[in-house]
N, C-alpha and C positions, 0 to 999 in steps of 0.2 A: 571745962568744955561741956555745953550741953549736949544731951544726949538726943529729945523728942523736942520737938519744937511745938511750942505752946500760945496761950492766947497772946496776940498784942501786947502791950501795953499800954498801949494810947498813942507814943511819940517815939522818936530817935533822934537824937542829937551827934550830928556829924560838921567836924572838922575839912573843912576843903579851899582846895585853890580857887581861886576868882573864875567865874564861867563854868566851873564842874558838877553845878547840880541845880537846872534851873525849870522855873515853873512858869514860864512865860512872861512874866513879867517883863523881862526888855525885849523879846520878840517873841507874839503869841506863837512860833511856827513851833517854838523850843521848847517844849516842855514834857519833863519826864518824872515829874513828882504831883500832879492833880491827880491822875490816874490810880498811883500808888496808894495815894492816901484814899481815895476811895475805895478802891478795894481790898485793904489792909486796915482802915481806922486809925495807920499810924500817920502823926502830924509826922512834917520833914521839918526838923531846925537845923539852921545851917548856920556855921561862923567861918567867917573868911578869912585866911591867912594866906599874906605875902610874901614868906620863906618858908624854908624848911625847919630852919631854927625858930622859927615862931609857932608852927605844928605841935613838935618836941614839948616847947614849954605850956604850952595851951593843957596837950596830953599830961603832961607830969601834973598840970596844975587839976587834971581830974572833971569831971560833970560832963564827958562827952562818952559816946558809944562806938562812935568810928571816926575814921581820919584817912583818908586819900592822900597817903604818905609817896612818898619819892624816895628813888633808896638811896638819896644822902641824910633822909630821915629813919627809913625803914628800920637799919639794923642797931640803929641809936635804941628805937623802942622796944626793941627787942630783948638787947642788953640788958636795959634801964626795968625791963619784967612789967613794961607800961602794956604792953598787948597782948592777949591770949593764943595759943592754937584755933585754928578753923576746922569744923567738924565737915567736913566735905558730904558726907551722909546727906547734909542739912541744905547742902547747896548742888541741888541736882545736875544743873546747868554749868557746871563747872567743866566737866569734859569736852564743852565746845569750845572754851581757848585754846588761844592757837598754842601748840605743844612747846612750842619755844618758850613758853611763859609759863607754864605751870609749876614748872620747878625750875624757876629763875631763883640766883643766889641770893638776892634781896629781897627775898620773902620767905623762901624754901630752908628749914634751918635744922640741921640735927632729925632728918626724917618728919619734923614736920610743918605743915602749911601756914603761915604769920598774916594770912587776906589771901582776897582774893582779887586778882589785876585789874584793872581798869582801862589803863588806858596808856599808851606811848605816845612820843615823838624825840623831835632831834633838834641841838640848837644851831639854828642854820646863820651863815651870813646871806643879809639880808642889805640890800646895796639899790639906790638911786640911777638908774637906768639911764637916765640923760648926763647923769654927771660921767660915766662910765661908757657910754655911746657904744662904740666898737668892740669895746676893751673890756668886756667885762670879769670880774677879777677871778681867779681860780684858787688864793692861798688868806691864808688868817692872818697874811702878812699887813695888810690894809689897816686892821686894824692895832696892828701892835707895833709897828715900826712909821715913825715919821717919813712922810714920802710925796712924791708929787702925783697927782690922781688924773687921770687923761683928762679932766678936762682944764688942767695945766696949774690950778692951784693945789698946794700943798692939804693934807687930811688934817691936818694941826685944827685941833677944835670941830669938826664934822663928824668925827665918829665915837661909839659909844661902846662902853663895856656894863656886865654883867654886875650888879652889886650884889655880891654873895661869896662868902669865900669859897665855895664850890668851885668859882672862875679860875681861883688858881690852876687847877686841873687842865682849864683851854689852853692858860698857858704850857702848861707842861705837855700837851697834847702836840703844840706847836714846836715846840724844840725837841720833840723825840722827833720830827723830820726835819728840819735844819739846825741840831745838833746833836748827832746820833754819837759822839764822843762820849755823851753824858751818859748814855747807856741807859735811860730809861724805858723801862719794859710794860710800866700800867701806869696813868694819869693820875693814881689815886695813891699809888704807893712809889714815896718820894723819900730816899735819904739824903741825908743833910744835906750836900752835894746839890742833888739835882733840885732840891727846895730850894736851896740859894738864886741858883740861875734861875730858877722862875719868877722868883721875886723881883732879882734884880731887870727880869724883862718888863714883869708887872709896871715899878717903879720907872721906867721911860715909860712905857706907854700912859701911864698919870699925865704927862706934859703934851698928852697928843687928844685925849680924852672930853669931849664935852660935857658927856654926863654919866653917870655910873647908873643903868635903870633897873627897875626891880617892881614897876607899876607898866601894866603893856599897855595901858591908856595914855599914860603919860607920853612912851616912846612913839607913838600913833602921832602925838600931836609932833613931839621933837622934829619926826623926818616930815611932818608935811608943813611945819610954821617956820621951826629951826635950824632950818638949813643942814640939820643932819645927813648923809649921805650912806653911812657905812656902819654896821651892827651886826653882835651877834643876835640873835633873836629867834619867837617861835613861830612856828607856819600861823599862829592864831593873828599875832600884829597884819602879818604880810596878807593875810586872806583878807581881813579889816581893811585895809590901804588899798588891794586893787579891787575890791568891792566900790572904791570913789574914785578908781580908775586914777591913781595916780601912780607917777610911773617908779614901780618897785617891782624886783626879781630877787628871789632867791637862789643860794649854790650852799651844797657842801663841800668846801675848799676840799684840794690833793691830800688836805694833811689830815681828813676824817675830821669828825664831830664828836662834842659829845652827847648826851642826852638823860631823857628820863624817862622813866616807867615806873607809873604810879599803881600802888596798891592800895584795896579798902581793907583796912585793919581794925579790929576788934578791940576795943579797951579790956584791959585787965579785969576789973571794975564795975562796965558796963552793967547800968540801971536797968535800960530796955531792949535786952538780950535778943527776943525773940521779933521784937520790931529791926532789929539791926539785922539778923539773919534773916528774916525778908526783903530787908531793903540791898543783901547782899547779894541772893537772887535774883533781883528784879533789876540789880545795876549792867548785867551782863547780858540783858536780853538783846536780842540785834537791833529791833529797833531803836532803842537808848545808845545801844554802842554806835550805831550810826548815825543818829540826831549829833552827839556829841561830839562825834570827832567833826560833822559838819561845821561845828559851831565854833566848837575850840580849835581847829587846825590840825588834828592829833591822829590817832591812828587806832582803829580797835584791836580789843584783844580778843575778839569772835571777829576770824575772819569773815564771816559768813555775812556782817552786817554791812559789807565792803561792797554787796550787790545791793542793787533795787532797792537801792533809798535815795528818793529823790531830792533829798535836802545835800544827802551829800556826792551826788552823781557817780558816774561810773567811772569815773577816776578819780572820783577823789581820795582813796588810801592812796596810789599813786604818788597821787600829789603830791600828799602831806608825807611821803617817807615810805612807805611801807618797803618798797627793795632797798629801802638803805639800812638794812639791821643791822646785820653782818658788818657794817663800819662804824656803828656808832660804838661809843665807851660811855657805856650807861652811869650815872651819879652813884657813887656809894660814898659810903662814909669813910674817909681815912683811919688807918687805926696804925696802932705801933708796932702791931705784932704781922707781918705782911707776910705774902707766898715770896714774892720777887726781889726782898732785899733780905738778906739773911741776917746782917744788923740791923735790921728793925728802918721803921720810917716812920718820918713825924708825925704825930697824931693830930688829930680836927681840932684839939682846942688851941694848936698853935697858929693853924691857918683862920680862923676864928680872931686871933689876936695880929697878928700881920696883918692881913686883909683890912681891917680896920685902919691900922697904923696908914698902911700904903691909900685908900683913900683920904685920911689926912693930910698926905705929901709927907709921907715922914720914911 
């Protein structure tokens, strides 16, 4: 951990999600990395990853500084001794997130700080207005059980799931309110038991499934070419879609969400120490935290960037989730050793190996 923060180094090389850190390039209104680099000398390099498990390997595989981790990846780097402690000293602006996040358990470890937050949201369903008319749906049942859809044809082939094994989670999320026998108590810690029934709910929903997505461009085109209708998804697809005004609403069904909140973490490692601990400052300013979540659908972690910004108007935390904390079940990594099963509960690399299987059809 450094102590005094020192010259630049010239660049920083960060690991991020699609949409997390842009320089205008696809819309000059976005951009929060010119500035930076002017005023810093540090270049911004960026590499794109479209899972969590792609992050992790990226990270293990070394040459980056930071990584915009989700904490189905967070507590992986943790473990794995890929990310250092965060010298808070070094990041003034840190006391302006919102308190609920500061010592969130996916970053917050053994007394101390693993990053610093960035940014939330929630995976919402996300549903075709016209197909659904009056009716519109209130449970995660739409998409996990075969059914007929108000507007009188069956969902068989119209809706979509999550490719990640993280999903299994949704599903367990879904049968702690219509099978409360099972007795599960957290989405992430599963013994044998309740990992069974979720599989076996997984495995019918495969034969109702059109496409497994994991690219939010792709699922843009799905619901507006493909007849798609019904999805889990992020506020970022659905802002996209009725930006072309087509007719899409989102809900967070009776049975809660689950979600993610993303932190910027520090390589073990890291080359450009002191470009990365500026650029860790400068991620949390409001106006970034507000371009950002205008852009991505998300939510900031400075409430403060929530007013008077006109890119993301005065509703849009709102919008995008901000009173639904309290219900979401944030991403973490599964592990074997758990608070809520005293025999232990399956660990990630099995949902890792199902998950796969089961989009096989196996």
């Amino acid at each position: 951990m450094i102590q005094k923060l020192g010259k630049g180094e010239g660049a920083v090389d960060i690991v991020a999600w699609p949409g997390y850190i842009e320089r205008g390039a696809t819309d000059k209104k976005f951009d929060w990395v010119t500035d930076f680099e002017k005023k810093t000398g540090c270049k911004v390099n960026v590499k794109t990853a479209g899972t969590s498990d792609e992050m992790v390997a990226l990270m293990n595989e070394g040459g980056f500084d930071l990584v915009t981790a989700s904490g189905d990846a967070s507590m992986r780097l943790i473990a794995g001794k890929r990310v250092q402690p965060i010298n808070l000293d070094l990041v003034p602006s840190y006391k302006t997130i919102d308190p609920r996040l500061q010592k969130a358990p996916w970053h917050y470890v053994n007394g101390a700080h693993y990053g610093v937050p960035y940014q939330w949201g929630y995976n919402v369903l996300m549903y075709n207005t016209k197909t659904f008319g009056s009716q519109p749906p209130d449970s995660w049942k739409v998409v996990f059980e075969e059914m007929t859809l108000p507007d009188g044809k069956s969902n068989k082939g119209r809706v979509q799931a999550f490719d990640g094994p993280i999903y299994i989670a949704d599903a367990a999320l879904y049968l702690m309110a219509t099978r409360p026998e099972l007795g599960i108590k957290d989405p992430y810690e599963l013994n044998e038991d309740q990992y069974k029934a979720a599989l076996t709910l997984l495995r019918a929903q495969r034969k109702i499934v059109a496409r497994y997505w994991h690219d939010a461009f792709v699922q843009i085109d799905d619901f507006t070419n493909e007849g798609v209708v019904a999805s889990s998804s992020w506020g970022f697809q659905a802002n996209v879609l009725k930006s072309k005004n087509a007719p899409i609403a989102t809900v967070v069904p009776k049975e809660g969400a689950s979600g993610w909140a993303d932190t910027t973490m520090l390589h073990a490692e890291a080359k450009n120490p002191n470009c990365a601990y500026m650029w860790l400052e400068h991620s949390i300013n409001t106006k970034l935290q507000g371009d950002l979540a205008a852009w991505f659908g998300s939510v900031p972690v400075v409430l403060d960037a929530c007013k008077g910004n006109p890119l993301l108007g005065e509703k849009g935390c709102e919008n995008n989730g901000l009173g639904a904390f309290e219900r979401i079940r944030f991403w973490k990594t599964p592990v074997s050793k758990c608070a809520t099963q005293p025999n232990g509960c399956v660990p990630y690399h099995r949902w890792v190996t199902d998950y796969i299987a089961i989009l096989g059809g196996r």
